[in-house]
C-alpha positions in Angstrom: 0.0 0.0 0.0 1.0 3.7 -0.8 1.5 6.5 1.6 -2.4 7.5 2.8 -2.8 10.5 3.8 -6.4 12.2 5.2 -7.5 15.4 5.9 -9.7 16.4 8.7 -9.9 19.6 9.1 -6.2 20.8 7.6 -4.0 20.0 4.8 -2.1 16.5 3.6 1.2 17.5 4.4 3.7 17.0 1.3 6.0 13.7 1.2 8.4 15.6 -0.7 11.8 13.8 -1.7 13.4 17.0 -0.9 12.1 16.7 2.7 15.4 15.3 4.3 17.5 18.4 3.0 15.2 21.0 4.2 14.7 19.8 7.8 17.1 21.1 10.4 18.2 20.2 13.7 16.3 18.1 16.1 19.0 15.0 16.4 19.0 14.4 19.4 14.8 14.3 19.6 14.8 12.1 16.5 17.2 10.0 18.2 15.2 9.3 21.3 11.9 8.8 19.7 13.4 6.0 16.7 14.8 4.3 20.5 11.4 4.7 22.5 10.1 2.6 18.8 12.1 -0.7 19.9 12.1 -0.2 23.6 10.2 -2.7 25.7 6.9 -1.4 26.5 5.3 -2.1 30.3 2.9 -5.0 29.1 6.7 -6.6 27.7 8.5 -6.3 31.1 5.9 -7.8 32.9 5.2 -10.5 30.7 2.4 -9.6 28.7 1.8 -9.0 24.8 1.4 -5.6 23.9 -2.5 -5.1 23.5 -2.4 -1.9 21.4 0.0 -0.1 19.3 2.6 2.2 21.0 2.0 6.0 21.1 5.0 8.3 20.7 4.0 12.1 21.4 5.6 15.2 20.4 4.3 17.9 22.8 5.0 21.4 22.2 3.7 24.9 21.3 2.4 25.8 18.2 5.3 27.4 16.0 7.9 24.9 17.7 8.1 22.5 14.5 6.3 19.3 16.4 4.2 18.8 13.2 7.6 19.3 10.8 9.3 17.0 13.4 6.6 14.3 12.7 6.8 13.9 10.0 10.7 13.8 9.7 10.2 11.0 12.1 7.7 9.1 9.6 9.9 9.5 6.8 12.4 7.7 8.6 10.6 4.8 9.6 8.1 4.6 7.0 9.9 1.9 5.2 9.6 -0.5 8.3 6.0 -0.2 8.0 4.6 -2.0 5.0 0.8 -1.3 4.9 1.8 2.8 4.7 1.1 5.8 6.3 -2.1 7.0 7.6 -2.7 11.0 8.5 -5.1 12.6 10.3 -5.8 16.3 12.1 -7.2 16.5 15.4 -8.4 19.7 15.5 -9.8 22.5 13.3 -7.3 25.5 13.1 -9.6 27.3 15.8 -8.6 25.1 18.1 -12.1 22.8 18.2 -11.5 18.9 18.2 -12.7 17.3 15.1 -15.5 14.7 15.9 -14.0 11.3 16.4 -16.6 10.2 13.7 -15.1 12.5 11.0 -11.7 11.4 11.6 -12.5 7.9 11.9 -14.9 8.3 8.5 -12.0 9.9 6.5 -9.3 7.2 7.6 -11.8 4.2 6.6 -12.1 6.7 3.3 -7.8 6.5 3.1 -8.1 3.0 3.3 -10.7 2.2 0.5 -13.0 0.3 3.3 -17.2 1.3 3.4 -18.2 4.3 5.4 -21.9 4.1 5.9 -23.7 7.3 5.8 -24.8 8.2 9.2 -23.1 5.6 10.9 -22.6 5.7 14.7 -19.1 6.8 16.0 -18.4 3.7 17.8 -19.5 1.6 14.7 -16.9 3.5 12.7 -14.2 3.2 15.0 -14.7 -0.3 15.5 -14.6 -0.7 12.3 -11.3 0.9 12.4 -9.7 -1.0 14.6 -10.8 -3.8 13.1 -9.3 -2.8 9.5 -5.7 -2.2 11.3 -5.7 -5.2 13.2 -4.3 -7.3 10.1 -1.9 -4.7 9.1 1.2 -3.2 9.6 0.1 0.5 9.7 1.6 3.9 10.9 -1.1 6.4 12.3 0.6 10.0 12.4 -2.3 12.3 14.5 -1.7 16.0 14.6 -2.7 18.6 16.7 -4.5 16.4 19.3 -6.4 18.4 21.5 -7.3 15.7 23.7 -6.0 11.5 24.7 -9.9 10.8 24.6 -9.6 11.3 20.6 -6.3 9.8 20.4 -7.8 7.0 22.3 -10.4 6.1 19.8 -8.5 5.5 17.2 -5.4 3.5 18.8 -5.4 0.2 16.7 -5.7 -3.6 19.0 -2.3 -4.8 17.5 1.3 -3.8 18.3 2.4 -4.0 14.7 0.9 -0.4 14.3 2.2 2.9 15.7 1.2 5.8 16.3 2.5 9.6 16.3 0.5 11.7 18.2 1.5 15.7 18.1 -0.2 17.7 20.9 0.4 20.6 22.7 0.5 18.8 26.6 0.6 15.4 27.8 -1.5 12.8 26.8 -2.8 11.4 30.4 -5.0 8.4 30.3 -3.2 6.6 27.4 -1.2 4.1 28.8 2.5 3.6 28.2 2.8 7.1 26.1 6.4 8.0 25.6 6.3 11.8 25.1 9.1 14.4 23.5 8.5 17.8 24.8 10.3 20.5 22.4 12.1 23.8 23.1 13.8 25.4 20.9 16.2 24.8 18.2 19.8 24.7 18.6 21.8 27.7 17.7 23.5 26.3 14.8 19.9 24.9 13.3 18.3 27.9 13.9 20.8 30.2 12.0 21.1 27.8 9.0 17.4 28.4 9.1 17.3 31.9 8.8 20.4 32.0 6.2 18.1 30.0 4.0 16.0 33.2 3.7 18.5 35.7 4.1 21.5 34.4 1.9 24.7 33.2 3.6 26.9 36.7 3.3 24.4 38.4 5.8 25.0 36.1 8.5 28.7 35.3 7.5 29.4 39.5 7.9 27.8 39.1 11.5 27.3 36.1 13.1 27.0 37.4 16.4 23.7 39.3 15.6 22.5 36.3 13.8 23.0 34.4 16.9 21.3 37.8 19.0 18.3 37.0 16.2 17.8 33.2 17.2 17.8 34.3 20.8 15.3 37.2 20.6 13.2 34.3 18.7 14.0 31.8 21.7 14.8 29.2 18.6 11.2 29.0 17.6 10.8 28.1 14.4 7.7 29.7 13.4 9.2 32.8 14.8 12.6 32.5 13.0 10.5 31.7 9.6 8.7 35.0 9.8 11.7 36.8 10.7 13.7 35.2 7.9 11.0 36.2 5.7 10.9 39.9 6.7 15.0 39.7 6.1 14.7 38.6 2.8 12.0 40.9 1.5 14.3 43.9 2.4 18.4 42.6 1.4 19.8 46.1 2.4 17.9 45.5 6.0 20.8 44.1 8.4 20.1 41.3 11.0 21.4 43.0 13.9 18.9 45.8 13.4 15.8 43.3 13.5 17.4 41.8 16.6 17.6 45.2 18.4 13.9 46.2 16.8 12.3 42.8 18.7 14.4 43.5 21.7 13.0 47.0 21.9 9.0 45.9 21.2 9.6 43.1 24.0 6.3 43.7 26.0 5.4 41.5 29.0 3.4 38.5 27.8 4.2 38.8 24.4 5.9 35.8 22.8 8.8 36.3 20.3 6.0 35.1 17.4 3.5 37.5 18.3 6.4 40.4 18.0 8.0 38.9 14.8 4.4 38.4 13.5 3.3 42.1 14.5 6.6 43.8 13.1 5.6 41.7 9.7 1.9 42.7 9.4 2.9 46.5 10.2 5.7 46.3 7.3 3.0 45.3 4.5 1.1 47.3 2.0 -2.6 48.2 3.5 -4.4 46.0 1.1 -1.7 42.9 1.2 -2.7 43.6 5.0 -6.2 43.3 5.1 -5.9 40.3 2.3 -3.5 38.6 5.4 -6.0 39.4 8.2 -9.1 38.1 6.1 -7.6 34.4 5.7 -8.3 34.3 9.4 -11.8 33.7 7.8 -11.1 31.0 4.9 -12.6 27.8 6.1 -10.4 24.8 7.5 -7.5 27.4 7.6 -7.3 26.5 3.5 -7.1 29.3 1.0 -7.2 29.6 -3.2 -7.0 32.3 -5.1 -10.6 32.5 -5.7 -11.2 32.4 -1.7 -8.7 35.4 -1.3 -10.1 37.4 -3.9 -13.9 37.3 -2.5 -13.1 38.0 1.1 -10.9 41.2 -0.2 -13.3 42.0 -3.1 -10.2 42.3 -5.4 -9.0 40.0 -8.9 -8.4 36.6 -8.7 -5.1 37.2 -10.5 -4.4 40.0 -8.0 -5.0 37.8 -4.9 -2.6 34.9 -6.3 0.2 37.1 -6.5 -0.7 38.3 -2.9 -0.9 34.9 -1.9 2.7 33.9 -3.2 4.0 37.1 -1.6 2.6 35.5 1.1 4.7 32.5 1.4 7.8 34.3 0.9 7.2 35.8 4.0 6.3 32.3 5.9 3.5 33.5 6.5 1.8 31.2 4.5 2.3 27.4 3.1 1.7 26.2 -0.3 0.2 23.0 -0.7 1.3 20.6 -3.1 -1.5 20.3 -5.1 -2.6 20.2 -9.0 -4.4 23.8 -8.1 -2.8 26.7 -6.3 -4.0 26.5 -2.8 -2.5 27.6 0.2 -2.7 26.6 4.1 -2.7 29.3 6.8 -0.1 28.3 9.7 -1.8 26.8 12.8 0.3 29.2 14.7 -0.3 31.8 13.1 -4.3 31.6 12.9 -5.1 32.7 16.4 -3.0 35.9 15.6 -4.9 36.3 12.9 -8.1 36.0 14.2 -7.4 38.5 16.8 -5.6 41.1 14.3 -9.1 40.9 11.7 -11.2 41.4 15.4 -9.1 44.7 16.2 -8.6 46.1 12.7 -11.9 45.3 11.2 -15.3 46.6 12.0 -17.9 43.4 12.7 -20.1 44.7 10.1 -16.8 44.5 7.3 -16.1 40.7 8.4 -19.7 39.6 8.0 -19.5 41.3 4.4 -16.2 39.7 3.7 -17.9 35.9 4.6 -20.9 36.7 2.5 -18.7 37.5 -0.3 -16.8 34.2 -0.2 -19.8 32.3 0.0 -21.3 34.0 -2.6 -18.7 33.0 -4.8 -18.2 29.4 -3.8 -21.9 29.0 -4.6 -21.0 30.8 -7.9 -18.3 28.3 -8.4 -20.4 25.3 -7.4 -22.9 26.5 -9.9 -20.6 26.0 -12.4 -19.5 23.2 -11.3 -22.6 21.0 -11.9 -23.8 22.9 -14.9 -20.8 21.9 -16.8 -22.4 18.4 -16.7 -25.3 19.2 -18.1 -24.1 19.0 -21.8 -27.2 18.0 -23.3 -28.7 21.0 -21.3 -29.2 24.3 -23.5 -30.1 26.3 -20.8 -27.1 25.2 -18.7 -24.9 25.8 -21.7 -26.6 29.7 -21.9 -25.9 30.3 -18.2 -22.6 29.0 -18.2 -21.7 31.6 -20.6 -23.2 34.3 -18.6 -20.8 33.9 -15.8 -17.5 35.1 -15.5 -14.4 33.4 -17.0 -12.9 33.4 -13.9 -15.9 31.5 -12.7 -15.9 28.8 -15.5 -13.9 25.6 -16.0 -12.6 24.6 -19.6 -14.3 20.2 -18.6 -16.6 18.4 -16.7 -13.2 16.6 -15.8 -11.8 20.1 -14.4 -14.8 20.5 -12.4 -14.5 17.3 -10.9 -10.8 17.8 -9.6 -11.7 21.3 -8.2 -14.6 19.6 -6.0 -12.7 16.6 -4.9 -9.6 18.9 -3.8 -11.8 21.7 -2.3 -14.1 19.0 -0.7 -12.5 19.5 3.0 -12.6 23.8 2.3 -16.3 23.2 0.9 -17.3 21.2 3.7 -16.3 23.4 6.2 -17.6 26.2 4.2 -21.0 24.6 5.1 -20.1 24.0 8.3 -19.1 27.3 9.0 -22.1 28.9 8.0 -24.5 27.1 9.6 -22.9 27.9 13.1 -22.6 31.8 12.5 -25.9 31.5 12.4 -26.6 34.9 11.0 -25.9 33.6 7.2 -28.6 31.3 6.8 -30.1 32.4 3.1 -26.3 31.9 1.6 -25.6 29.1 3.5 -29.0 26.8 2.9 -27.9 28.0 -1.0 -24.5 26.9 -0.2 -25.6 22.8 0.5 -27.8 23.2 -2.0 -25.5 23.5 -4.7 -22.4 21.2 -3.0 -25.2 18.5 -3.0 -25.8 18.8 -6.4 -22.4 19.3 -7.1 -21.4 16.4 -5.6 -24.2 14.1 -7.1 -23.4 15.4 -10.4 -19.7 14.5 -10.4 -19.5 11.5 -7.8 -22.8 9.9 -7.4 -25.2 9.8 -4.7 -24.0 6.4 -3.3 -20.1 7.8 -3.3 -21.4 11.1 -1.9 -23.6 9.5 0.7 -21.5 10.0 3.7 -20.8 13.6 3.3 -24.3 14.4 1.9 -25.6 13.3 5.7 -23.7 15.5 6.9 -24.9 18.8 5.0 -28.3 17.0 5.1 -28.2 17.5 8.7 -26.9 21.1 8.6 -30.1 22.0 6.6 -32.5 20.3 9.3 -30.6 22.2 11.7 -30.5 25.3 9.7 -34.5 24.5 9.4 -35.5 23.7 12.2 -33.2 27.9 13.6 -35.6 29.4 11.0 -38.7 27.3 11.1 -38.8 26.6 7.5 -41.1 23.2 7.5 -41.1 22.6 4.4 -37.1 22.6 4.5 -37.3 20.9 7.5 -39.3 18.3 5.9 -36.4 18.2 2.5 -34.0 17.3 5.3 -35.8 15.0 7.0 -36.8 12.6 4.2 -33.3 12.6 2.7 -31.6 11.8 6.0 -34.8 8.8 6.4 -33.3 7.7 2.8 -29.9 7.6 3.5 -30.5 5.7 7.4 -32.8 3.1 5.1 -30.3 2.2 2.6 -28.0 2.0 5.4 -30.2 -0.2 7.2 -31.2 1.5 9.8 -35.1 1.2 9.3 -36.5 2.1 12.4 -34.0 5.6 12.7 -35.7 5.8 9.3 -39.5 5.2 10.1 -39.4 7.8 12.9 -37.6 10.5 10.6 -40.0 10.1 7.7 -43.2 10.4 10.3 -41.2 13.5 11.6 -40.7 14.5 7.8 -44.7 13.8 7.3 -45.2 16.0 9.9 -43.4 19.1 8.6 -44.9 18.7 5.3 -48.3 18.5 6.5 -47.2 21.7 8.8 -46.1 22.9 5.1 -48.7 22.1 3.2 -46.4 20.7 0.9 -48.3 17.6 -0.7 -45.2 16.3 -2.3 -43.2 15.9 1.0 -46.0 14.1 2.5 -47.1 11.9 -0.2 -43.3 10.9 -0.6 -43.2 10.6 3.5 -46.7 8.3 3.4 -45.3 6.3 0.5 -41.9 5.5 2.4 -43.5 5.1 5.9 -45.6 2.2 4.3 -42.1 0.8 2.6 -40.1 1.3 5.9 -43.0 -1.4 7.6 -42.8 -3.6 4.3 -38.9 -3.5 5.1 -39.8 -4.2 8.8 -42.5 -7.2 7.6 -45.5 -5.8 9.1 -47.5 -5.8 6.0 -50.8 -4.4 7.8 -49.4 -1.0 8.4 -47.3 -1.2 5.2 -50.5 -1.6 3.3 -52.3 0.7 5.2 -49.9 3.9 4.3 -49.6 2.9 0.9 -53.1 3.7 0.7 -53.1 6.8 2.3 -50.5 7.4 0.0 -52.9 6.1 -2.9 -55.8 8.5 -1.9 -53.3 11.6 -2.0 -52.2 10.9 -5.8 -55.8 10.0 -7.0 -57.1 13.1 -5.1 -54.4 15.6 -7.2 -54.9 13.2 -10.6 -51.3 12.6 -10.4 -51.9 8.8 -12.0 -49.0 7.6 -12.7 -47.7 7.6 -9.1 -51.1 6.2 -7.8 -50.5 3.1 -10.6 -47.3 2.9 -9.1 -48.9 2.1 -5.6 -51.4 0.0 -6.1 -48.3 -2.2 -7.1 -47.1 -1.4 -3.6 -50.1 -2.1 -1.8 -50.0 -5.4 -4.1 -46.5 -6.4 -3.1 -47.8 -6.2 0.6 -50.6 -8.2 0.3 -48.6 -10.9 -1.5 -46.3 -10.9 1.1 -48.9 -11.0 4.0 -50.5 -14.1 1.9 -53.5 -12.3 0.9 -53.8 -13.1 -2.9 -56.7 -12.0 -3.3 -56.4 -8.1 -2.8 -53.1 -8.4 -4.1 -54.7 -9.4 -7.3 -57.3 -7.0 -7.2 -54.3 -4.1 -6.4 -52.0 -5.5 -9.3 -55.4 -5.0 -12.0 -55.8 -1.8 -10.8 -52.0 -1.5 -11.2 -52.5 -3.0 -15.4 -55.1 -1.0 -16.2 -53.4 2.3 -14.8 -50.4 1.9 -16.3 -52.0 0.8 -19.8 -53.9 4.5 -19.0 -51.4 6.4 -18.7 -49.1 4.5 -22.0 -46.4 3.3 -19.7 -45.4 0.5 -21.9 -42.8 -1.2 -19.5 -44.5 -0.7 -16.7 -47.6 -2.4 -18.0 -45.6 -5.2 -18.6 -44.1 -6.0 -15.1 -47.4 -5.5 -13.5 -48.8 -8.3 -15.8 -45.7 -10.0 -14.8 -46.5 -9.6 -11.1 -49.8 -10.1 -11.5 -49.3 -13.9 -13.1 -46.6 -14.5 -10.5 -49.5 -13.6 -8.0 -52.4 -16.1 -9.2 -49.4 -18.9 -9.5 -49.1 -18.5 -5.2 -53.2 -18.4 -5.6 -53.0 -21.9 -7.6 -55.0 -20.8 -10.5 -52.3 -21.8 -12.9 -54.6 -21.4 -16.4 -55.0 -18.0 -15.4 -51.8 -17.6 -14.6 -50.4 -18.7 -18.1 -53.0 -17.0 -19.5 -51.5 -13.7 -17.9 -47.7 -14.3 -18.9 -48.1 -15.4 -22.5 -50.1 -11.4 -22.1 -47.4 -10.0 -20.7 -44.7 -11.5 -22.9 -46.4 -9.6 -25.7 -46.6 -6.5 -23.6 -42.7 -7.0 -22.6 -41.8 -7.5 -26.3 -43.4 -3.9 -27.1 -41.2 -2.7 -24.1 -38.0 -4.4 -26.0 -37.4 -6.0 -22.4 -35.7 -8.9 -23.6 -35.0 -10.1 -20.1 -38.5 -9.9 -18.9 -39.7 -11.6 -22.0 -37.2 -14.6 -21.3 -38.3 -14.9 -17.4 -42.0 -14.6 -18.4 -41.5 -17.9 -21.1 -39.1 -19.8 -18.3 -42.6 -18.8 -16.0 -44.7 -20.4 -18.6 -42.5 -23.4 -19.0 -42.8 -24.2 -15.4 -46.5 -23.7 -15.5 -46.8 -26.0 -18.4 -44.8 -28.5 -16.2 -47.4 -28.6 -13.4 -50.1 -28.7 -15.7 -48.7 -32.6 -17.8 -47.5 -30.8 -20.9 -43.7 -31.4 -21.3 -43.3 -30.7 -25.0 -44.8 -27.4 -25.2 -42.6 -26.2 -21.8 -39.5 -27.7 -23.7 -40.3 -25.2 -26.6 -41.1 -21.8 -24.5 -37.3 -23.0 -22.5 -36.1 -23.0 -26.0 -37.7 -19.3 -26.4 -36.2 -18.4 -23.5 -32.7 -19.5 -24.3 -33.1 -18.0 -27.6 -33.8 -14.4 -25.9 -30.7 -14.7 -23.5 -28.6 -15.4 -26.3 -29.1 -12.0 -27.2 -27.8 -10.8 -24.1 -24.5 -12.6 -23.4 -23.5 -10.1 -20.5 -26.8 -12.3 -18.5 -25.7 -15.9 -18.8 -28.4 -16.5 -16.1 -31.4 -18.2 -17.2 -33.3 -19.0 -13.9 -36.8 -17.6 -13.4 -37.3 -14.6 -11.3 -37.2 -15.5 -7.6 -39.8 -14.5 -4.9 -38.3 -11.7 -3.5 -36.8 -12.8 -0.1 -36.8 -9.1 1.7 -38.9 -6.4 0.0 -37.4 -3.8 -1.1 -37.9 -0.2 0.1 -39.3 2.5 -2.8 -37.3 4.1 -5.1 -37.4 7.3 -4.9 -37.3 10.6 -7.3 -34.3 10.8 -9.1 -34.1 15.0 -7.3 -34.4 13.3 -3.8 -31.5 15.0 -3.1 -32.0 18.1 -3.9 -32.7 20.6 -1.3 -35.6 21.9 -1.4 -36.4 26.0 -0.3 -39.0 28.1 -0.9 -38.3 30.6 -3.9 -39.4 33.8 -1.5 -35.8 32.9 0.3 -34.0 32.1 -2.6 
């Protein structure tokens, strides 16, 4: 297996080849965690097999290196662990732990395992464990805020280890050997800065170099930024910048917030307000398109900014096939708190409005690039901007699935401020679609339950029921083909609710109809039966016909299944003639189909013939060759019961003749009884999030 690497809340940090030149310093750390790797572990000294992998932490302050010390230590050892690396973030860049359920969801994700939509934490971390417990994994954690999360996801087998990064102990996990870091050494620490500045400036003066690296206490954050500020002005010397931080050394402050505050003072007002807007891109991750919404500026414009940016460490690029940019953990707090004091309230609200303005502009254009066949989707992609457009559907797709973990917080984001609603319930609207449109609702399922439940909550803030109902039935959807029926049954009763409260007749026709399959999927027939037929009286109330043909199959298929043939037969006729009504050739077919299946159980086998050799003819109109084969195999076998061999020999023949046209089907058995009902199918826009257009 190849390096994995998952995002949580951050960035995948690069696996450069280039990684070993560029990291400094930190021997004698590196040394003492590669030992702690082969040292006995408690459960060995006293006998016992290790029951869990072993847990190495890095402790340290933000802006010490722990995460770039981490790494260096996976690089090293990676080799020794053949089933790869696995990544994960503990905690948004604000500082708030990511639920264990994400993190666990995104490392089943890394290794190509199911992740049920909806699925209980403890499910997926079981499921975790239980993936690992075969392999020979290494789990690197950053920025664990606390051992409970850590914890969670510890694998059952000592052929794993993990790399926790944190900013304190780790109490409660057992046998954690922890590496607390200071600062780098001297020597580290000047190489570092004479990678920004050029060797000649710290050659000429070494001693203020080393005056620099002490002012900075050896942090590297701190020595990036001031590295940075060196090499933006060459006739600048280091001894001044020493003697500037010296001077602005107020009590409490830490040598990052100085070197950060004499960096932010010493750019351009706009480059300035471009920097203390990031503090608002979501998940801490920033593209051009991001930067230029929350400053109202170019895209073009912003890029440049942005690459100015990392010159001065005070961003990182991301390796990635599309510029995008990470704002430094360390550096986000300071941030934050700049924006807060520069910034009226009123200007930072505008700025977020603006950026999801224009991720809904780009999600827009995501999914209507995949409606080809579309003209007016073709007209209103040439109405938008160029910047806004993208040259393929296969573009489109790339953007979404790298922006996913920005998107996604986007969304989540939103909902919390709470004072964003309109954008953000247009927001999910469009990543839903987006995301159906370019991965499919099954592939999308687990994240769509999770903007799915934004909206209800969103919904339910506002008192929008007939959102509230939207939400509600596409959450009942994704718990039933999850199989969690009875989490479903209670959500689409909840969803029936809100649409009644709506008056919106197609969220409670579409919450009656999948109440009564929730109890077909339960097998009690009686109440499955029953809500089909509330259903039934809904559609033939509003003349919508073809959906009430549609359920008197339902209400068929639960009598047949409760043994009642009778009504079953009556429902399937009523089923026929609706759907010969209405011209529905294929449909007219399989209810025939059904219907002879149905007097077969009944024993009234003439009728039953009778009945297929009708539906064959119907099912050769339809050009449904399959269905034409299993109807003659049906009358075969019915010929069989009835003493006449010869002519069920020549409509097997017919049959076999029909599947020959279909080599992809060698099968040529008869269609089964169904063993478990199925639950309904549902529109093809069940999905879709539904608002009213006075909001919109």
């Amino acid at each position: 297996m190849t390096d994995q690497a998952v995002d949580t809340g951050g960035v995948q940090l690069s696996q450069d080849a280039a990684a070993e030149s560029r990291f400094l310093g930190r021997t004698r750390e590196l040394k003492e965690l590669r030992a702690d790797i082969e040292r006995a572990g408690l459960d060995t000294i006293s006998g016992r097999k290790a029951p869990r992998a072993r847990v190495l932490l890095i402790a340290g302050k933000p802006g010490s290196g722990r995460t770039a010390l981490a790494e260096e230590l996976v690089r090293q050892v990676a080799d020794g662990y053949r089933d790869g690396v696995l990544r994960a973030r503990l905690s948004e860049p604000d500082g708030t732990p990511v639920p264990t359920e994400r993190v666990a969801r995104e490392l089943l994700t890394a290794l190509e395992l199911p992740t049920p939509a909806g699925a209980a934490e403890d499910d997926l971390t079981a499921a975790l464990r239980e993936a690992l417990a075969d392999r020979r994994t290494l789990l690197l954690l950053d920025d664990a805020a606390t051992a409970e999360q850590v914890d969670a996801l510890l694998p059952d087998t000592p052929e794993c280890l993990v790399v926790a990064v944190s900013g304190g102990p780790l109490t409660g996990i057992a046998d954690v050997r922890p590496c607390t870091l200071g600062g780098l050494d001297t020597k580290s620490a000047v190489e570092l800065l004479s990678r920004y500045t050029g060797s000649v400036r710290i050659t000429v003066d070494p001693r203020a170099a080393e005056g620099l690296v002490e002012e900075c206490q050896g942090q590297p954050a701190a020595l990036t930024l001031a590295g940075g500020w060196l090499a933006a002005r060459p006739k600048a010397a280091v001894a001044d910048l020493a003697k500037h931080l010296h001077a602005d050394g107020d009590e409490g402050t830490t040598p990052l917030d100085r070197v950060f505050r004499l960096a932010c003072t010493s750019l351009p007002a706009p480059a300035a307000r471009i920097l203390r807007l990031l503090s608002l891109a979501p998940a801490g991750l920033v593209d051009p398109h991001t930067a230029a919404a929350l400053a109202g500026c170019s895209v073009g414009g912003a890029r440049t900014t942005l690459d100015d940016f990392v010159a001065l460490g005070l961003l990182h690029a991301v390796e990635s096939p599309l510029p995008q940019y990470e704002v430094p953990g360390c550096l986000q707090p300071l941030l934050k708190a700049l924006a807060e004091a520069k910034d009226r309230p009123a200007e930072l609200q505008l700025a977020r409005a603006r950026m999801l303005e224009r991720t809904v502009r780009l999600l827009q254009s995501c999914r209507a690039i995949t409606e080809t066949d579309s003209p007016e989707a073709r007209e209103k992609l040439q109405g938008m901007p160029r910047s806004l457009r993208f040259p393929s559907p296969r573009a489109a797709a790339d953007w979404l699935s790298i922006r996913r973990p920005a998107l996604l917080a986007a969304a989540r984001l939103a909902v919390a401020d709470g004072e964003l609603d309109t954008l953000a319930r247009r927001l999910m609207s469009q990543l839903v679609r987006a995301m159906v449109a370019h991965f499919g609702t099954q592939a999308a399922a687990p994240d769509l339950y999770g903007i799915h439940r934004l909206v209800l909550d969103v919904a339910e803030r506002r008192e929008l029921p007939r959102e509230k109902a939207a939400a509600l039935l596409n959450l009942a959807d994704l718990d039933a083909r999850t199989g969690r029926t009875q989490e479903a049954l209670a959500r689409y009763r909840a969803a029936l609710d809100a649409g009644r409260e709506a008056n919106d007749p197609y969220a409670t026709g579409r919450a009656m109809e999948s109440v009564g399959g929730a109890h077909l999927e339960l097998r009690d027939y009686d109440r499955a039966a029953d809500w089909y037929g509330r259903a039934l009286v809904q559609r033939l109330a509003r003349d919508e016909r073809a959906d009430a043909a549609r359920l008197y199959g339902r209400i068929a298929a639960a009598h047949t299944f409760a043994g009642r043939y009778g009504e079953a037969q009556r429902n399937w006729r009523a089923a026929v003639a609706g759907h010969r009504k209405n011209g529905d050739v294929a449909a007219h077919a399989r209810a025939l189909s059904e219907l002879a299946r149905v007097q077969e159980y009944a024993g009234r086998l003439e009728e039953s013939m009778e009945t297929c050799i009708e539906a064959v003819e119907w099912a050769r109109r339809a050009e449904d060759v399959r269905l034409q084969a299993a109807l003659q195999l049906r009358i075969a076998d019915t010929l069989e019961h009835l003493g006449d061999p010869a002519a069920a020999s020549l409509h097997r023949g017919a049959a076999e003749r029909l599947l020959a046209e279909e080599p992809q089907e060698p099968e040529t058995q008869a269609e089964p009884e169904p063993e478990q009902p199925d639950l309904p199918e549902h529109d093809a826009n069940a999905c879709e999030i539904r608002s009213t257009s006075a909001e919109d």
